[in-house]
Structures are given as C-alpha cells and as structure tokens.
N, CA and C of each residue as an Amber inpcrd file, in Angstrom:
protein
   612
  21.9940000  -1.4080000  69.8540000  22.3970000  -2.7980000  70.0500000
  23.5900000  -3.1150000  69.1470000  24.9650000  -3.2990000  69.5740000
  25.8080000  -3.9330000  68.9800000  25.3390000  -5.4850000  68.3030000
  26.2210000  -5.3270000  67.1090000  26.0670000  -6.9720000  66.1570000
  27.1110000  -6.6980000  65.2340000  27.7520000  -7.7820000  64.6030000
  28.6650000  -7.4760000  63.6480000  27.4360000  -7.6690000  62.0000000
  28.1760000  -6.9430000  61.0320000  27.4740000  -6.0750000  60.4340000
  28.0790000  -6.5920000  58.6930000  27.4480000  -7.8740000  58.4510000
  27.9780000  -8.0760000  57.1650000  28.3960000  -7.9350000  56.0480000
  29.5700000  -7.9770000  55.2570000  30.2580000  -6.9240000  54.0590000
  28.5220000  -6.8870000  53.2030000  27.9370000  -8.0380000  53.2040000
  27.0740000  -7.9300000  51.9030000  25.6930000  -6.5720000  52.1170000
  25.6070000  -6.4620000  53.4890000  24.4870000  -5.9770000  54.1370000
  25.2560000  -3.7980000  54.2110000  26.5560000  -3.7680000  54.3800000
  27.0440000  -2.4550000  54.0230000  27.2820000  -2.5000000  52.8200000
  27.8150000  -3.2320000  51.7510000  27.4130000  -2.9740000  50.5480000
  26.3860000  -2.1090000  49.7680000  25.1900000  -3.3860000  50.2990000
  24.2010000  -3.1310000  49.9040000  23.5310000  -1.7210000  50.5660000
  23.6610000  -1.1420000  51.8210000  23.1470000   0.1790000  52.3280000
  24.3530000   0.9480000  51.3430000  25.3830000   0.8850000  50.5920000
  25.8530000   1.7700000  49.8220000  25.2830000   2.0300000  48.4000000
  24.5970000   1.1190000  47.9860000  24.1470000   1.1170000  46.6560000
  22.5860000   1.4920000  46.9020000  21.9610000   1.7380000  48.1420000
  20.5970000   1.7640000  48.5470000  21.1500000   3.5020000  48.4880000
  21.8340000   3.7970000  49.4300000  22.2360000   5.3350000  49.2430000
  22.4970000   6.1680000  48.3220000  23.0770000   5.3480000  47.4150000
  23.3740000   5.9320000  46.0370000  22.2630000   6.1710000  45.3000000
  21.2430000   5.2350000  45.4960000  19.5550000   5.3860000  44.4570000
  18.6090000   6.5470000  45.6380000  18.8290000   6.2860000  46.1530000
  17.5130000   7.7690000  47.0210000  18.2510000   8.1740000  47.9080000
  17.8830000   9.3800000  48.0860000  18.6160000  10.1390000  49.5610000
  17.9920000  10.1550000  50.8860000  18.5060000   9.8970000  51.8120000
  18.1350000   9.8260000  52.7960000  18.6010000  10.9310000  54.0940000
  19.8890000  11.1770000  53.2550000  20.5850000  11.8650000  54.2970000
  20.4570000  12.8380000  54.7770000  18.8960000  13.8130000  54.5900000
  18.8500000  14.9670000  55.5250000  17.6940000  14.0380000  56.0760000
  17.5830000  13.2610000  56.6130000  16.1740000  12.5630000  57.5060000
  17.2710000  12.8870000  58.9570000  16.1010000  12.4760000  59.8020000
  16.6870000  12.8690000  60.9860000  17.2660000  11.4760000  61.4370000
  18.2390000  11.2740000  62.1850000  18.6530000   9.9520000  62.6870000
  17.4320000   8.3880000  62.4890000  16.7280000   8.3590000  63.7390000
  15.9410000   7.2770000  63.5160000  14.8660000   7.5870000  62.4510000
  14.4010000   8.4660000  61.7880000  13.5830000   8.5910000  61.0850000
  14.5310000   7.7310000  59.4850000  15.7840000   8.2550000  59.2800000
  16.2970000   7.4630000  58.5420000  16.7290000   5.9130000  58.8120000
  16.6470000   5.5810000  59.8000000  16.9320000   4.3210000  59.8270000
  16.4930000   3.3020000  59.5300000  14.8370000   4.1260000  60.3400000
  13.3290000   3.0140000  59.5550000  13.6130000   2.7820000  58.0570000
  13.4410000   4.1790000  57.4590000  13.2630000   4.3770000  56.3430000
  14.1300000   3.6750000  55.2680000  15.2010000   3.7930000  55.6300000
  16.4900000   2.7070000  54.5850000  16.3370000   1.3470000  55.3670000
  16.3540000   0.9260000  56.5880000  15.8220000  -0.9160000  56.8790000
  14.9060000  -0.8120000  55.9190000  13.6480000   0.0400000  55.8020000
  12.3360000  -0.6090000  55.3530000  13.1180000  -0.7940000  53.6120000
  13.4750000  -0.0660000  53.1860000  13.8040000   0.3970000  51.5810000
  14.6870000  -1.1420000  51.4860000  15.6460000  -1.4710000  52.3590000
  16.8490000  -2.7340000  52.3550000  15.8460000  -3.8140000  52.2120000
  15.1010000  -3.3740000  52.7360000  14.4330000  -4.7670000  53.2040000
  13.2870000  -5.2740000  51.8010000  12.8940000  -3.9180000  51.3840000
  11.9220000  -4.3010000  50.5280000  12.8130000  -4.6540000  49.0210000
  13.8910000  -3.7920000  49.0450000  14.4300000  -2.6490000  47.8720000
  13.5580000  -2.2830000  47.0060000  13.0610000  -1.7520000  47.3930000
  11.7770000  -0.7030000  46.8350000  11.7420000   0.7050000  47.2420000
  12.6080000   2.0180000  46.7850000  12.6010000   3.1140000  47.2500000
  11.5430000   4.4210000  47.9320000  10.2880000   3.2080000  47.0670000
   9.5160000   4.3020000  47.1100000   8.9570000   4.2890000  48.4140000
   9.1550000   3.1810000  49.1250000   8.6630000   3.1260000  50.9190000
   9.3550000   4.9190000  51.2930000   9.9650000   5.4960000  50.5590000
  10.5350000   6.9650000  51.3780000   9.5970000   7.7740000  51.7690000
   8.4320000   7.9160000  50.3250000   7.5100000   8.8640000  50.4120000
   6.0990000   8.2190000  50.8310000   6.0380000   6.9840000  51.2970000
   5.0030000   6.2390000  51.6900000   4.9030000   6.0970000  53.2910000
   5.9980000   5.9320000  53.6430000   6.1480000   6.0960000  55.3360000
   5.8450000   7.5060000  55.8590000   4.7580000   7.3760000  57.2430000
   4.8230000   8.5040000  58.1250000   5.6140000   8.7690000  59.3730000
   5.9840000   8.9810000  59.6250000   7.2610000   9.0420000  60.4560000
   7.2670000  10.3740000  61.5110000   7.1710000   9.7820000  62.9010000
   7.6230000  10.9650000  63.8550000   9.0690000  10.8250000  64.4750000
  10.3070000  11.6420000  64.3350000  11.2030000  11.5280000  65.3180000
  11.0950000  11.3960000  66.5700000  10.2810000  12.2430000  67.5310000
  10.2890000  11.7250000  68.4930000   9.6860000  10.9290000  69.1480000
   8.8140000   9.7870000  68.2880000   7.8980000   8.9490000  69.0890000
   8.4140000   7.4890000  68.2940000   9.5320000   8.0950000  67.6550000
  10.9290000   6.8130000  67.0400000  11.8180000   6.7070000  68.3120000
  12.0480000   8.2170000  68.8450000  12.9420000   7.9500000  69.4630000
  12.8630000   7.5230000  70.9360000  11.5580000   7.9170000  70.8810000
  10.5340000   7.1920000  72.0530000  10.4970000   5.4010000  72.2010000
  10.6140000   5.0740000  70.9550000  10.2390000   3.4860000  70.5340000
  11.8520000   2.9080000  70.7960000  12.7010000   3.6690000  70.6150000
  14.1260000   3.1930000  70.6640000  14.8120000   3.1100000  71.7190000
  14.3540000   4.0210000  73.0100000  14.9700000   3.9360000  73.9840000
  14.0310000   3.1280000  75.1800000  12.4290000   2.8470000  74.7950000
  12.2360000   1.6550000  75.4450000  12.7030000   0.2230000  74.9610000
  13.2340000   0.0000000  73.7540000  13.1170000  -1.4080000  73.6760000
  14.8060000  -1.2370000  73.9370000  15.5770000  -0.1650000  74.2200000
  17.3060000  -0.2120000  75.2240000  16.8240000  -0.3980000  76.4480000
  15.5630000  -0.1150000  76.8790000  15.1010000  -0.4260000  78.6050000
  14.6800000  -1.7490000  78.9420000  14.4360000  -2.7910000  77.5260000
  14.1640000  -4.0970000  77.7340000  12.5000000  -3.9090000  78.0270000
  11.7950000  -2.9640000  77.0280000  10.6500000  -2.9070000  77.1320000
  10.1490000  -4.2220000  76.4980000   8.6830000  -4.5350000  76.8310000
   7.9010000  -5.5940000  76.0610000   8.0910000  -5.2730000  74.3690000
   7.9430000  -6.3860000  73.7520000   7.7140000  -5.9790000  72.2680000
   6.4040000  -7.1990000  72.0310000   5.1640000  -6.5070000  71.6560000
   4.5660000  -7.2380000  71.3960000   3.9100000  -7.1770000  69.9970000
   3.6990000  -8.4600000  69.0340000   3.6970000  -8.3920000  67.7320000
   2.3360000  -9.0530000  67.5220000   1.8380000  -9.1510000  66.2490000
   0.1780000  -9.3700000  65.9540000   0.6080000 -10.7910000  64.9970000
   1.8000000 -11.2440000  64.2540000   1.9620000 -12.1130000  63.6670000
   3.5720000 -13.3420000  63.9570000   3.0640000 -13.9550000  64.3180000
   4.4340000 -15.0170000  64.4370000   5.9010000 -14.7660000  63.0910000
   5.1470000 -14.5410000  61.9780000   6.5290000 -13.3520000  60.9040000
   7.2110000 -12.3330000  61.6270000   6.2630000 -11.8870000  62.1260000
   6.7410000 -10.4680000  62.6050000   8.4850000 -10.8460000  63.2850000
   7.4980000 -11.9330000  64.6590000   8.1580000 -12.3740000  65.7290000
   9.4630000 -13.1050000  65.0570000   9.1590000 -13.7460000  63.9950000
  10.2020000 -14.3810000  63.3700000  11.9310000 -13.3630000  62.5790000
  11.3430000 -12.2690000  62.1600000  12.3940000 -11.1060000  61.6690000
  12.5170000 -10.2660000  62.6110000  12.4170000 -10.6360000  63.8050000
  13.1510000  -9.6670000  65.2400000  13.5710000 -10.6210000  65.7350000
  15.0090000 -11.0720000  65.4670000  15.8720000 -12.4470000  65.5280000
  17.0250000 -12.1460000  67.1210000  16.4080000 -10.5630000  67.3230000
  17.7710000 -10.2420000  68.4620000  16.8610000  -9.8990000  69.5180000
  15.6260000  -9.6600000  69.7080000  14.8290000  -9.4470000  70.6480000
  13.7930000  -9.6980000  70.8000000  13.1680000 -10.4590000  72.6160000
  12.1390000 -11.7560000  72.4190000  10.7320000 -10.7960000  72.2440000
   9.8280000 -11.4920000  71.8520000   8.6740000 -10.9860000  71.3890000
   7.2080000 -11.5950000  72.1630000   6.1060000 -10.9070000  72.5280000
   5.1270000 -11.6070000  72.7730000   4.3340000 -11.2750000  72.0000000
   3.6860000 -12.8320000  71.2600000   3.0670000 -13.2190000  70.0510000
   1.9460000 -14.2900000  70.2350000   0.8590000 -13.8170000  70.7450000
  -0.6780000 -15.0970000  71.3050000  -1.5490000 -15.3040000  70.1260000
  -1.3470000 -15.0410000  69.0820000  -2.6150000 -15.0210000  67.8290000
  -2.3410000 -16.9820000  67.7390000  -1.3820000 -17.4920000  67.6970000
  -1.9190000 -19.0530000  67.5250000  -2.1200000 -19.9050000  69.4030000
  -2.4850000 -19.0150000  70.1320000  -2.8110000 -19.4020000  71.1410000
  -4.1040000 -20.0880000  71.5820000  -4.3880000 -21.2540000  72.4460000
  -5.7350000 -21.8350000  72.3690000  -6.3310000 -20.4860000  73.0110000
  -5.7170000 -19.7520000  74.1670000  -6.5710000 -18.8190000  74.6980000
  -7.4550000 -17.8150000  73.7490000  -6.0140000 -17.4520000  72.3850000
  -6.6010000 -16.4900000  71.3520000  -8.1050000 -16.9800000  71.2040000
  -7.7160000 -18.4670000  70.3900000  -8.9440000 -18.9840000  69.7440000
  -9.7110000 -18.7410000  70.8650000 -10.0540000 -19.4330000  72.0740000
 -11.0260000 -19.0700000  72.7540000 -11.7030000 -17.8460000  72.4570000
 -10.7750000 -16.9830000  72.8250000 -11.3990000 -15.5590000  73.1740000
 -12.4800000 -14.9320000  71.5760000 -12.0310000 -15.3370000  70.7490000
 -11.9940000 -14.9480000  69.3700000 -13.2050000 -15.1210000  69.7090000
 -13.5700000 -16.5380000  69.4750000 -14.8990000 -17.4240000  69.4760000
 -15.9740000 -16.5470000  70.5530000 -15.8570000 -16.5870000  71.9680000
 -16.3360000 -15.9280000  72.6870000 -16.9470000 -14.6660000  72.3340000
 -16.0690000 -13.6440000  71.9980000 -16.3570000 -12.2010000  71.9230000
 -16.3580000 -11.9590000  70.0880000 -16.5540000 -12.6150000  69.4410000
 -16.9230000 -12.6080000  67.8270000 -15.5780000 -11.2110000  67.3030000
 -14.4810000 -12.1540000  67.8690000 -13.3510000 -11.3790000  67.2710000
 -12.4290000 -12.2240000  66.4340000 -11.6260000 -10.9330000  65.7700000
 -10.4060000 -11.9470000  65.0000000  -9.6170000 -12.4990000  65.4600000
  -8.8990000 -13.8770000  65.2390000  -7.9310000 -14.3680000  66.3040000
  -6.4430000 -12.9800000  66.4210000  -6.2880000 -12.4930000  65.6560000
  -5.3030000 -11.0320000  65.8310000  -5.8930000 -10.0720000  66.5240000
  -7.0450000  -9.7490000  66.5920000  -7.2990000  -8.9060000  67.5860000
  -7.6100000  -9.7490000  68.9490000  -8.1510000 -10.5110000  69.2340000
  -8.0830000 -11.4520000  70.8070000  -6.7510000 -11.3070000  71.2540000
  -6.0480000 -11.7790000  70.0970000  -4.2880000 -11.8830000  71.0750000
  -3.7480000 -10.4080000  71.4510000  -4.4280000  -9.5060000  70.4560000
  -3.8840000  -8.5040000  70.6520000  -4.6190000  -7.6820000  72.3010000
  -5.9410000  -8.5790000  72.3350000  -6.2310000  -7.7850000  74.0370000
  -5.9190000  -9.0310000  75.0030000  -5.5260000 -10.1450000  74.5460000
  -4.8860000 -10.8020000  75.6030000  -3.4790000 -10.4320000  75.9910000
  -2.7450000  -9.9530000  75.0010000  -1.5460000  -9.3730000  74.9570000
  -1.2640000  -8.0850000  75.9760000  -2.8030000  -7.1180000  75.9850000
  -2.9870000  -5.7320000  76.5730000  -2.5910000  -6.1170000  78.1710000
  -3.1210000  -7.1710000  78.6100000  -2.8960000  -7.7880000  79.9620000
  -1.5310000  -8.0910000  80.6510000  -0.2630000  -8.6360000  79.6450000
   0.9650000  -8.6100000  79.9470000   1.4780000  -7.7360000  79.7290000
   1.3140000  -6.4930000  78.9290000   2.1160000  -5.7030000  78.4960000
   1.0110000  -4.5450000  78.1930000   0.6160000  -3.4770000  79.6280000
  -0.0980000  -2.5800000  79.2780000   0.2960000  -1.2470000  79.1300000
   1.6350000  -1.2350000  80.0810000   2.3800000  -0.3250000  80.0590000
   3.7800000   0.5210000  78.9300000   4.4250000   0.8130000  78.8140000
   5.7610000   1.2540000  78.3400000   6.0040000   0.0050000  76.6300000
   4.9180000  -0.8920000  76.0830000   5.6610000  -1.5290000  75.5970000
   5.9570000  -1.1900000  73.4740000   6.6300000  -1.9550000  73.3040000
   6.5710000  -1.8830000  71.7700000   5.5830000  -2.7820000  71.2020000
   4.5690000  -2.2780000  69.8560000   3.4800000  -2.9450000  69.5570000
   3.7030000  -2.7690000  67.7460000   3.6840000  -4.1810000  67.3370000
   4.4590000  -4.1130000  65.7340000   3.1250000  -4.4220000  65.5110000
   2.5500000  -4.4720000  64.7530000   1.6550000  -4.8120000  63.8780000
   1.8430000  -5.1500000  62.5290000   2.1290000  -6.0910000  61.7590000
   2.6800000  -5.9890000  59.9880000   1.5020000  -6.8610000  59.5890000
   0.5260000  -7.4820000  60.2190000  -0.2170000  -8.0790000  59.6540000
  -1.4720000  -7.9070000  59.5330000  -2.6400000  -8.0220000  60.2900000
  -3.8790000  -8.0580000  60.3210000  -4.5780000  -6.2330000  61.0290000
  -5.1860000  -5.2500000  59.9660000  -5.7100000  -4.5160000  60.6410000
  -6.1890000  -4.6330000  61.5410000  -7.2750000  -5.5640000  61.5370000
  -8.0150000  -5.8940000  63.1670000  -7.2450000  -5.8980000  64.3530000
  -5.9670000  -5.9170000  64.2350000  -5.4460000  -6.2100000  65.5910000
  -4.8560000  -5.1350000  65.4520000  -4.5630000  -4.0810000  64.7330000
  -3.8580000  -2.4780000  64.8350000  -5.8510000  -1.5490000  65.3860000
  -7.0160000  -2.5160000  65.2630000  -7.9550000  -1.3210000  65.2540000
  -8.5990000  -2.1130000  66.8370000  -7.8950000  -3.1330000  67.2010000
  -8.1000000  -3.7050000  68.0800000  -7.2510000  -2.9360000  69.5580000
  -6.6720000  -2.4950000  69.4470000  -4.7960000  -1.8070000  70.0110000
  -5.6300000  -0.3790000  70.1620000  -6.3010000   0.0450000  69.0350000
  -6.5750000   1.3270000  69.1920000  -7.4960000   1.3130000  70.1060000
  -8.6540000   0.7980000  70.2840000  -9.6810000   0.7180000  71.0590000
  -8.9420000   0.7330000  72.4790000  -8.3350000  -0.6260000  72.6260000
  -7.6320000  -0.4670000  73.5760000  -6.7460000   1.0260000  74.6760000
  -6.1810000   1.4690000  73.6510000  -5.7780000   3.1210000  74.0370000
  -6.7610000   3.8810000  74.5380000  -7.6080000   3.9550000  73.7510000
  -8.7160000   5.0300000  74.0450000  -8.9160000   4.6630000  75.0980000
  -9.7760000   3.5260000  75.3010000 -10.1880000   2.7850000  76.9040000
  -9.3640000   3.2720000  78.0440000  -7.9970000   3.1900000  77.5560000
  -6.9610000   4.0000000  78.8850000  -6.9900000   2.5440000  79.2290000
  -6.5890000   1.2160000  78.2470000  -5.8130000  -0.0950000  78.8950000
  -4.7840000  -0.2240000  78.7010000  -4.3130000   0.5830000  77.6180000
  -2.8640000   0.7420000  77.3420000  -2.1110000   2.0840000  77.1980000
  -0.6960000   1.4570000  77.5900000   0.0580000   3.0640000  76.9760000
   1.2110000   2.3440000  76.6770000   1.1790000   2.6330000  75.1720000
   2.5830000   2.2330000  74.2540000   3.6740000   3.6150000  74.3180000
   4.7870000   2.8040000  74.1940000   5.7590000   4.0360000  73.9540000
   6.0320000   3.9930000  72.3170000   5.3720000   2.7760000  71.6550000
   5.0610000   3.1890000  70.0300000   4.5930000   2.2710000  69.4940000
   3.7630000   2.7890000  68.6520000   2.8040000   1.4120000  67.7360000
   3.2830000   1.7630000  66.2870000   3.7960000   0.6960000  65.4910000
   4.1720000   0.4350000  64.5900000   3.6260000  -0.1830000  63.6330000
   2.6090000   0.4960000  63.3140000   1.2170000   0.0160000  62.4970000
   1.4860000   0.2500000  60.8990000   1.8940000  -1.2140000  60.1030000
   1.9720000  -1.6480000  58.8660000   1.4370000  -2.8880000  58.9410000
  -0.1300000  -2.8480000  58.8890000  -0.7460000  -3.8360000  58.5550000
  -1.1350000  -4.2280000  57.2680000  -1.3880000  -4.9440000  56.0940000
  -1.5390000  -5.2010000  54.6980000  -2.6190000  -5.4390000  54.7180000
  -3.4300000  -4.9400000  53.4190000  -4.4120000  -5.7940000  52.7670000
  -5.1390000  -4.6700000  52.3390000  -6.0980000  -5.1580000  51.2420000
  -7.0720000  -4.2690000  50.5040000  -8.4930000  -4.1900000  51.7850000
  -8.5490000  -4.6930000  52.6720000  -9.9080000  -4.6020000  53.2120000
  -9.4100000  -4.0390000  54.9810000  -9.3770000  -2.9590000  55.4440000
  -9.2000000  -2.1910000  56.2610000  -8.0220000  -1.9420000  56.6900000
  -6.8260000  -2.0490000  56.0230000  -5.6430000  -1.5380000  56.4620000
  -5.1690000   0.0050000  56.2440000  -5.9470000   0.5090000  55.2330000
  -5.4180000   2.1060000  54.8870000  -6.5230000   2.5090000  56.1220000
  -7.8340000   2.2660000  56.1780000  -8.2850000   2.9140000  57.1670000
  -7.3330000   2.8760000  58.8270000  -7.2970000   1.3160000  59.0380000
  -7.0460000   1.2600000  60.1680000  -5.6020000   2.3980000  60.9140000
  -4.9700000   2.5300000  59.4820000  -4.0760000   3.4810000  59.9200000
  -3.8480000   4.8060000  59.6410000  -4.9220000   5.4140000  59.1300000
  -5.5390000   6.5940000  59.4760000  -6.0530000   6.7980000  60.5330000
  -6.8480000   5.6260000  60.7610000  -7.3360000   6.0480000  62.3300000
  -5.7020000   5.9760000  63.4590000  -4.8030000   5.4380000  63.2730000
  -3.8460000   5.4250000  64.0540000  -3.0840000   6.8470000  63.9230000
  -3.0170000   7.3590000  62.9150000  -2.5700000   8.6340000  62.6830000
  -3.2840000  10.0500000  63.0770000  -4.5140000   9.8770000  63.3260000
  -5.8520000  10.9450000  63.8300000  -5.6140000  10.1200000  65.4210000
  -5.2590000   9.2490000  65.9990000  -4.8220000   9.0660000  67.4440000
  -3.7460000   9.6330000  67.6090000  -2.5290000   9.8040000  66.7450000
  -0.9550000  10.6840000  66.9950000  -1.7780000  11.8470000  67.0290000
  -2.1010000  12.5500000  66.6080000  -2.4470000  13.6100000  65.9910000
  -3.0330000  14.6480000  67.2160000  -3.9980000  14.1190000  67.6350000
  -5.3730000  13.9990000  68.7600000  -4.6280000  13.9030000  69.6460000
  -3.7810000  12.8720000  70.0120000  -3.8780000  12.3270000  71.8780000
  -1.9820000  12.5550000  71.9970000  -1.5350000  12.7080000  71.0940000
   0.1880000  12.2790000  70.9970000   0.5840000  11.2520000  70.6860000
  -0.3550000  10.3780000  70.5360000  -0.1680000   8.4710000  70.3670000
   0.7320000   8.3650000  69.6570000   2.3880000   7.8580000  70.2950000
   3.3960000   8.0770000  69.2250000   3.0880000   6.2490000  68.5450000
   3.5870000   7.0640000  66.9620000   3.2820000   6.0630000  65.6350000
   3.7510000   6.0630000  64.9290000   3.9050000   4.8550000  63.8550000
   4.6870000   4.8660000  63.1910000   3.2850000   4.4870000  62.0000000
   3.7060000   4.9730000  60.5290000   2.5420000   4.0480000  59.8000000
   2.9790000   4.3240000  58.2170000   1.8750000   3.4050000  57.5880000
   2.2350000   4.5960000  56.0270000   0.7620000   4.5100000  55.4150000
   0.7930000   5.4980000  53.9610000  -0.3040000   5.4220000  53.4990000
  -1.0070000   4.9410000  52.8430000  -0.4590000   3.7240000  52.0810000
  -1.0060000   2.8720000  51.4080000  -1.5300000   1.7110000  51.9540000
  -1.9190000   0.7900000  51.2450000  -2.7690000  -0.7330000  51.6310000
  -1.5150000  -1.6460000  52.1650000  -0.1300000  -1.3130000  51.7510000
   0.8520000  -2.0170000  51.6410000   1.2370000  -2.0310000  53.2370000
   2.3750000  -3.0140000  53.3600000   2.6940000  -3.4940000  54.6300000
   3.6500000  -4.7470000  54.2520000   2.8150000  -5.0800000  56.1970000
   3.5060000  -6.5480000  56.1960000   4.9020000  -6.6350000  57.3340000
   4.3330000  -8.2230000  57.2910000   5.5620000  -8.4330000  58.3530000
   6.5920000  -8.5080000  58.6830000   7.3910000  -8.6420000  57.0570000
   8.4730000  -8.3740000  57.0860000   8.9320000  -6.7880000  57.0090000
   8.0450000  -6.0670000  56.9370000   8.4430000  -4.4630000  56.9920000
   8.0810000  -4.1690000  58.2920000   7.2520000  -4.6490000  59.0230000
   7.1040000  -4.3250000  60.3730000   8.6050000  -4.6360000  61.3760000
   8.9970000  -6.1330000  60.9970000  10.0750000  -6.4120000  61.6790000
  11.1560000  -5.3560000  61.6000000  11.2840000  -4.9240000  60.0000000
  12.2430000  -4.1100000  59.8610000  12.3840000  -2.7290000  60.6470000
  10.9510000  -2.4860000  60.5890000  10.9110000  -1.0500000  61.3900000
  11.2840000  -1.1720000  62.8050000  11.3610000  -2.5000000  63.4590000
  12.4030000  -2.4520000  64.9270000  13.1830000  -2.9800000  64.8510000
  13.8130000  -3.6890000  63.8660000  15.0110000  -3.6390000  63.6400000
  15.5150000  -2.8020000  63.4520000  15.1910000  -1.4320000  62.8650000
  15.9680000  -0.1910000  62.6670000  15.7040000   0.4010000  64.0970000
  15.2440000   0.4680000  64.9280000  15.0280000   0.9900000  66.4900000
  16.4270000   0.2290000  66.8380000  16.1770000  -1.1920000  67.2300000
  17.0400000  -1.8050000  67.7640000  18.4740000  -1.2890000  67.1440000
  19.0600000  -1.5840000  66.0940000  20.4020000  -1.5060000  65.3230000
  20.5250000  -0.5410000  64.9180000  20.1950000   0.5840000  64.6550000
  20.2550000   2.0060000  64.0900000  21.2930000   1.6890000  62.8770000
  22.1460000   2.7250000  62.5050000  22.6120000   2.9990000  61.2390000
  23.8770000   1.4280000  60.9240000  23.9490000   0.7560000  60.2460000
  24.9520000   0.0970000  60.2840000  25.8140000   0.0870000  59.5800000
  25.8140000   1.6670000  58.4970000  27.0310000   1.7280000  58.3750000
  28.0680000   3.3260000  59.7640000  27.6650000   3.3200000  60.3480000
  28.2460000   4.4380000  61.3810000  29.2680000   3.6590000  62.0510000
C-alpha cells in the first residue's frame, strides 16, 4: 500500500536499525518485527515474536485482495487507520450472544464475526485471549479458514496459553500465525503487525 512516509517516522526506523539488527530477517518477517519494535521501542519484541514467512506472506497478499480484516478490540480497529475493519465486541448482538451462551463479549463477537467473514480473512487479536481461544475452536470446527491469525492477546490470565495453543494449531494443521511468547501484547502491537502487512518496509 502506497502512503507518504514521514521524515520523523524514517528517522526514527534509522535509529531503530542502528540498536538491533534486523537485516538478515526475511522481508515480511522483518517488517512485523521493526513496526512492532517502532511501535513499542522496545527491542526486545525481536526475540519474543514467532514468526512464519510464509503465512506473513499469506496475510499480506490477502489484505492486497481486499480481504476481510477482522479485529477482537475497537483499539485494534482504531491503529489500522488505512484499512476498514470488522469489530462486534460493543455490539447489542455481542452482548446478547455473550449472555445467552455464557461467553465473553470478545469471544461472541468473535463467532458472530465467523459468520461475515469465514473465509480468506485477516483476524488481529491484541486484546482478549478468549476471543484468540474462541477463533481457535472455531478452526477446528472447520467454520473458518483464515489466511492469518495474528494472535497478541495481553494479560496474566490465559494469554501465554491461548497462544500456544495457536502455535500447536500452525504446527499440527498449517494454521498460518503470527504470535509471541510472553503474557505481553496488545492492541496497539496487534495493529502494528498489519500495519507492517499492509505498508511493508518504509524506508525502501
């Protein structure tokens, strides 16, 4: 995706380059990886991210096809400023459903979501495990097929699991993924990670 590309924002990817290396990563595998680092400036996201090239590059050339992007938090939706997002967690339907089936309002939206977008789409997750272990269920079932789940959900109470289990689904089935290994996350690192799909290198 073309955008013009602000002095302060190549600057700053020059002084991000200068503190860690990036430069034998493979194309999109580096791209995540320095958005996420820009975004946090925190280097150590290098050795914390899991990363497949080709199920990046899988994630990059559906959302050039105008694939769905569907996200678990209105943040998320908010730092993907160049491409529209479907986002139901403050939906009355969510709440309904939540209530109904004794779920989290992030996981309801996330299987009301399965319904518009079951096929080919992008699936960010930066917020609530439940709705990355909600997504998974979903897969297994054979209700969905992502062309990549981008699972950085936060928190001390099921987020390292939930994305282990997302990583034993790459692993197992091909389920291309994106994830890392700590408790850490979030929505603004989720955004980033398709923002680096979308915009790739910006200083090239």
């Amino acid at each position: 995706m073309n955008r013009t590309v602000h002095p302060i924002e190549t600057r700053s990817y020059r002084i991000m380059r200068s503190i860690v290396d990036t430069a034998t990563l493979a194309p999109h595998t580096r791209d995540v990886v320095e958005r996420i680092i820009h975004t946090t400036a925190d280097p150590s996201w290098r050795d914390d991210l899991v990363l497949d090239e080709h199920a990046l590059t899988a994630g990059a050339q559906a959302l050039r096809a105008q694939a769905p992007l569907v996200v678990d938090a209105a943040m998320v939706a908010a730092g993907v400023t160049s491409y529209p997002s479907i986002c139901l967690v403050g939906s009355q339907p969510a709440r309904e459903l939540a209530t109904q089936a004794d779920l989290t309002r992030s996981a309801a939206a996330i299987r009301l979501a399965a319904r518009e977008a079951a096929d080919g789409a992008v699936w960010a997750i930066g917020n609530a495990p439940t709705a990355l272990v909600e997504l998974l269920r979903l897969v297994a079932d054979g209700e969905v097929r992502p062309a990549l789940i981008v699972g950085l959900p936060v928190g001390y109470v099921g987020a390292v699991e939930s994305k282990e289990a997302l990583r034993v689904a790459a692993r197992r089935a091909g389920l291309p993924a994106l994830s890392n290994l700590s408790a850490r996350g979030g929505s603004a690192v989720a955004a980033a990670a398709v923002n680096a799909l979308l915009y790739g290198d910006p200083l090239a």
